[in-house]
C-alpha positions, 0 to 999 in steps of 0.5 A: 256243351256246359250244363248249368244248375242255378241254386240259391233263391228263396224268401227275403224281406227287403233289405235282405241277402241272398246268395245265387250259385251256377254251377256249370259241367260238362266243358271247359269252364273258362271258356265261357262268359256266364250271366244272371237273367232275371224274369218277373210275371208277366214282363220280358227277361232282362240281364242281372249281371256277367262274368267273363271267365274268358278276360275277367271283365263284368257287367251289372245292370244299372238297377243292380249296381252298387247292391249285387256283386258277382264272382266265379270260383274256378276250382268249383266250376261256380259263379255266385252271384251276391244280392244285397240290400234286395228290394221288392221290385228284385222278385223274379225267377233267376236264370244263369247262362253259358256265352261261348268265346266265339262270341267275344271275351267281354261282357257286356248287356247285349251279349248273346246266350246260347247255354240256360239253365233252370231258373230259382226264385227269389221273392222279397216281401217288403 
């Protein structure tokens, strides 16, 4: 199994950066696809972004394109994922989450997770 810890989150003014880090243990990192969720008060959790450490491939969801960017530093066991130009409708707890390669290699929005971690919150005051 992997164990995730998500970091990074805090308070931003619209327009703003942030960055978010998953660091992952207890298996190997390259096995697994990782994504970032998304969870606002009162609405259904939705897929940020992934990347596939099985096959390099990524996703982005089509609010996010152009503005954040997600990458994986293997020698760290880290994927990051860099939020620029954040918006106040980006104001969600993050989750990052494992993908096994029995699933596939590719990312993709419907892949499935089966490894979360704690979430952090990101808040953007405009």
């Amino acid at each position: 199994d992997v164990q995730l810890q998500a970091s990074g989150g805090g308070l931003v003014q619209a327009g703003g950066f942030l960055r978010l880090s998953c660091a992952a243990s207890g298996s190997t990192f390259g096995d697994y696809a990782i994504g970032w969720f998304h969870q606002a008060p009162g609405k259904e959790r939705e897929g940020v972004s992934c990347f596939s450490r099985i096959d390099g491939s990524t996703y982005y969801a089509d609010s996010v394109k152009d503005r954040f960017t997600i990458s994986s530093d293997n020698a760290k066991n880290t994927v990051y994922l860099y939020m620029n130009n954040l918006r106040p409708e980006d104001t969600a707890v993050y989750y990052c989450a494992a993908s096994p390669s029995w699933y596939g290699s590719r990312c993709s929005k419907r892949r499935p997770y089966d490894y979360w971690g704690q979430g952090t919150q990101v808040t953007v005051s405009s």
